[in-house]
C-alpha positions as CSV (number, residue, x, y, z in Angstrom):
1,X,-11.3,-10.4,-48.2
2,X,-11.8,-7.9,-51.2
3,X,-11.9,-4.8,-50.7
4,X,-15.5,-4.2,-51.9
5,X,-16.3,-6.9,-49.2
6,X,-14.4,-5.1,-46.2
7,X,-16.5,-1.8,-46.8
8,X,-19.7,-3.3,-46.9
9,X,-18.7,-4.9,-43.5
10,X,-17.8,-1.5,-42.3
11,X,-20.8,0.0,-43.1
12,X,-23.1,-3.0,-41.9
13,X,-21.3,-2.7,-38.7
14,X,-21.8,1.3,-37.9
15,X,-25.5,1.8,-39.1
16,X,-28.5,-0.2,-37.3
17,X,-30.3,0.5,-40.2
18,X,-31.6,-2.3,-43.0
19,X,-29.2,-1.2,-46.0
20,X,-30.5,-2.0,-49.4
21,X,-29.1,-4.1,-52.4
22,X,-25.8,-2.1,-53.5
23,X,-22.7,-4.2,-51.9
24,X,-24.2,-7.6,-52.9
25,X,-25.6,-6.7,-56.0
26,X,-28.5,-8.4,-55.6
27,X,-31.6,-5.3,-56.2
28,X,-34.1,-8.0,-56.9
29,X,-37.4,-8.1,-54.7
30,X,-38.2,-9.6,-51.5
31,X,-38.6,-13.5,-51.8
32,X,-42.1,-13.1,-49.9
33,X,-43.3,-10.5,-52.5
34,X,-43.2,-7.4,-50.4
35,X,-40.1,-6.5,-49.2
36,X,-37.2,-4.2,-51.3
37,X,-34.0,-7.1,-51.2
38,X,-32.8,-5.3,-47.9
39,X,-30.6,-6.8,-45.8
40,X,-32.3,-6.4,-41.8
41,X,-29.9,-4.9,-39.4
42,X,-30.4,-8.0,-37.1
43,X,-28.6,-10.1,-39.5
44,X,-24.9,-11.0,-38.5
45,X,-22.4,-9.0,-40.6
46,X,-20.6,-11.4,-41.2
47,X,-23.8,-13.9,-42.3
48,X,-24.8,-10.8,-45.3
49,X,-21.5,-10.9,-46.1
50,X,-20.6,-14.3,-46.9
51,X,-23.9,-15.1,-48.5
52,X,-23.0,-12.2,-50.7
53,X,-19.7,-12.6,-51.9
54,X,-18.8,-15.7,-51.2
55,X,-16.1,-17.7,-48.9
56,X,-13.2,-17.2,-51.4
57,X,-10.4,-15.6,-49.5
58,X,-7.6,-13.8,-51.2
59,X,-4.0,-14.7,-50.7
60,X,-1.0,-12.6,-49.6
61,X,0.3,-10.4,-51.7
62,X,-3.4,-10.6,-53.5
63,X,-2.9,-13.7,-54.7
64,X,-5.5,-15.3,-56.9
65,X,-8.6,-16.0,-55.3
66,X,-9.6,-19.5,-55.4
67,X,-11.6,-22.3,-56.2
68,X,-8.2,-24.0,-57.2
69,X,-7.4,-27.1,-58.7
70,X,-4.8,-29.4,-59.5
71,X,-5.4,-29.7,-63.3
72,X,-4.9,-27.8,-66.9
73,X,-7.0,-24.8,-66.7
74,X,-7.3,-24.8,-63.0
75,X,-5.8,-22.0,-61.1
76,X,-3.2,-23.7,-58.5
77,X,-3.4,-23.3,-54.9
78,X,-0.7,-21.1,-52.7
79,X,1.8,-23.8,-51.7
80,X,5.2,-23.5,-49.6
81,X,8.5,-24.9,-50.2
82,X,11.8,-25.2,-48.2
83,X,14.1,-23.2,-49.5
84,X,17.5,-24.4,-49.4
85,X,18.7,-21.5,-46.8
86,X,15.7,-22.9,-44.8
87,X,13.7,-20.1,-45.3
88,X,9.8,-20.8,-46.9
89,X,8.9,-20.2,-50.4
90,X,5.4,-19.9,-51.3
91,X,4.1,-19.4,-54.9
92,X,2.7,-16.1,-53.6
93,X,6.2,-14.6,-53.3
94,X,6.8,-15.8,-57.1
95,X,3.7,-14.2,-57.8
96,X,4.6,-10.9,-56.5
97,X,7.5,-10.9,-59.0
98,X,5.8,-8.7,-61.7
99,X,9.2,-8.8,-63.9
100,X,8.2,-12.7,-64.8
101,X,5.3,-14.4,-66.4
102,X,5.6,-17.6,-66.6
103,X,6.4,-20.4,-63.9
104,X,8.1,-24.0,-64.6
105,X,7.6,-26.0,-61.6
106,X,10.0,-29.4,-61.4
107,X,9.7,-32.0,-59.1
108,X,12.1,-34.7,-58.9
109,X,13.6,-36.8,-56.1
110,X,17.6,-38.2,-55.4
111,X,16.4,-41.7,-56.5
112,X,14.8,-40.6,-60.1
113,X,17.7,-41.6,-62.4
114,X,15.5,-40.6,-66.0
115,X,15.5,-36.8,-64.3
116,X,19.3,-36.7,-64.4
117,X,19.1,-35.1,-68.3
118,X,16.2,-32.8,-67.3
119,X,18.2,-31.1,-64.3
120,X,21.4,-31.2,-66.5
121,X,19.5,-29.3,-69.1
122,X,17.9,-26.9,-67.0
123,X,20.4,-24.2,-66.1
124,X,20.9,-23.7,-69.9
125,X,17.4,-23.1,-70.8
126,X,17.1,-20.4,-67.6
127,X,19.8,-18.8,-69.4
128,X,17.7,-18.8,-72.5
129,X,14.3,-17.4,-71.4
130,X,14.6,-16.1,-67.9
131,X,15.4,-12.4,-69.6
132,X,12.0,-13.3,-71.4
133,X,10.1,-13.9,-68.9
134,X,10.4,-17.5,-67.3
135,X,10.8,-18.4,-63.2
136,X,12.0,-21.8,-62.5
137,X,11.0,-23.2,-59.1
138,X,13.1,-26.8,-59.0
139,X,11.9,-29.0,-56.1
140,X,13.5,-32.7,-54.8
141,X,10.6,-34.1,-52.8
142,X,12.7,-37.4,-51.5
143,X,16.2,-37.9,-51.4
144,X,18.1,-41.6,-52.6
145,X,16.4,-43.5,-50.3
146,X,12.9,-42.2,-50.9
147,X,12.9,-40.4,-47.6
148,X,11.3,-37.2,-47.3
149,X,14.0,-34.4,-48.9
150,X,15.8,-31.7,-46.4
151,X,16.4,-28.3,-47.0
152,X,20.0,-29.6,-47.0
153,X,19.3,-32.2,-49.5
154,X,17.6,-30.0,-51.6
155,X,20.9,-28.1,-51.8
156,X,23.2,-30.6,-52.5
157,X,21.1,-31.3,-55.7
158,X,20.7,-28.2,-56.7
159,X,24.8,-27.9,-56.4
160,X,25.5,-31.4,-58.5
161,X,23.5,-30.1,-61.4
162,X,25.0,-26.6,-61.5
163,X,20.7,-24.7,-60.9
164,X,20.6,-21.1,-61.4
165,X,17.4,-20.8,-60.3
166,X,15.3,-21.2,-57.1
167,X,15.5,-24.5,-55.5
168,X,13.4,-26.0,-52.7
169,X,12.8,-29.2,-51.0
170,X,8.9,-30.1,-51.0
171,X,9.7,-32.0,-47.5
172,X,5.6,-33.3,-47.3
173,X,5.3,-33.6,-51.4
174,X,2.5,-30.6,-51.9
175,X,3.1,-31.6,-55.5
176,X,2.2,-34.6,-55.0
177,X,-1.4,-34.0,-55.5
178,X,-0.5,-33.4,-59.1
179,X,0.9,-36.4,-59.9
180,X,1.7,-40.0,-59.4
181,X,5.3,-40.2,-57.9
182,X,5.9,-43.3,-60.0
183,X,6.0,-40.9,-63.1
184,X,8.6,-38.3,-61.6
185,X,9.6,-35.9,-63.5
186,X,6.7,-33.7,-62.9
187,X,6.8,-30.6,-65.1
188,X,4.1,-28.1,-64.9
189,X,4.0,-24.6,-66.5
190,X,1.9,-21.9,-64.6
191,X,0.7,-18.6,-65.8
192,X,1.8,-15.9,-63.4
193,X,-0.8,-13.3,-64.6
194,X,-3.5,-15.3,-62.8
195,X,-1.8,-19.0,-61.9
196,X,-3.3,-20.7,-64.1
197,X,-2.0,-24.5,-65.1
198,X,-1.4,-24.6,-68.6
199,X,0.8,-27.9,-69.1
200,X,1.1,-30.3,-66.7
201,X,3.0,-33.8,-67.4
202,X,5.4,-36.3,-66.5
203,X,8.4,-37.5,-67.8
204,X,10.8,-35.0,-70.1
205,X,11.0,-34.3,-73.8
206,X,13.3,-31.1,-74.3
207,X,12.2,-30.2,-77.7
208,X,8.5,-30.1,-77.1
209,X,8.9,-28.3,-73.8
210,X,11.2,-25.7,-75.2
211,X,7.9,-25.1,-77.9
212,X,5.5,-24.5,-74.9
213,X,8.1,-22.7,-73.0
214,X,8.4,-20.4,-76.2
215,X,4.5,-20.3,-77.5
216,X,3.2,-19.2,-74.0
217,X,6.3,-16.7,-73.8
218,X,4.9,-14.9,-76.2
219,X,1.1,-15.4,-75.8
220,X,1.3,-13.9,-72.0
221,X,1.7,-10.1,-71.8
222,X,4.5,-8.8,-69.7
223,X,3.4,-7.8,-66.5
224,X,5.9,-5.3,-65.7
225,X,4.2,-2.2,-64.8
């Protein structure tokens, strides 16, 4: 709930009184022709309020409001991860992180042997531009036998391919509603001033993700306060 929303509420709730246009916005006439565009006391509060603003609700930590969406240019929806301590992630806890700006987002699985050179890579290039800005969230989705990844699995990856970064196991594949599993590796980068998608694609070429990785490093404005 905003916080223009939450006093309106308040105030629809103490008066018995018809309040006029002024928390909606709306200070057009009556649709009958005679009345002034108030809202009648008899009205459920929470009827005015939602016809006025809306049913988008914001996130912890004020995460972006929605309507989300799972492609470029869409903002991306508030998902959880396991963590590999077995604690949750959610993007909302990245999104808090005001000293980064943008967020790579891998998804790969134990049986994917063309992600090998990707996770290999990966620890060197958080070296590169984490100081710069970038978060890396690395997730394994399904271990070797295509089963559903553990915390514990998630781990072990993590461990073989020497990760620097945060590692989660996506144990019921939120990602997948980005992209065919067939085509893992899943890379995605995410504005964090707003989570916006602004690449999203499948497979790995170093050399042209290092150029997006770079160009939208320095097209995002810190957001360090």
């Amino acid at each position: 709930m905003t916080k223009l929303k939450w006093v309106c509420r308040v105030l629809l709730a103490a008066f018995s009184v018809p309040v006029a246009g002024g928390c909606n916005g709306d200070d057009s006439a009556d649709p009958d022709g005679g009345g002034d565009g108030a809202v009648e006391a008899d009205v459920p509060v929470d009827t005015a309020m939602d016809d006025a603003f809306g049913d988008e609700p914001v996130g912890p930590g004020d995460y972006p409001p929605g309507p989300y969406g799972v492609a470029v240019g869409d903002r991306m929806e508030d998902l959880a991860f396991s963590k590999i301590d077995d604690t949750t992630l959610w993007l909302h806890d990245i999104y808090a992180d005001h000293s980064v700006k943008l967020l790579w987002i891998y998804a790969s699985a134990g049986w994917c042997t063309a992600c090998a050179a990707q996770s290999t890579a990966m620890p060197g290039m958080y070296d590169e531009y984490h100081s710069q800005g970038l978060e890396i969230l690395g997730t394994i989705f399904e271990d070797g036998s295509a089963a559903p990844a553990s915390a514990s699995y998630a781990g072990s990856y993590a461990r073989r391919y020497g990760w620097n970064f945060l590692a989660a196991a996506d144990e019921t594949f939120e990602l997948g509603r980005y992209f065919d599993r067939a085509a893992t590796p899943l890379n995605m980068l995410v504005d964090l001033t707003d989570m916006t998608i602004i690449v999203l694609e499948t497979g790995w070429g170093e050399a042209a993700f290092r150029s997006a990785i770079a160009t939208n490093l320095s097209r995002i404005a810190d957001r360090t306060p």
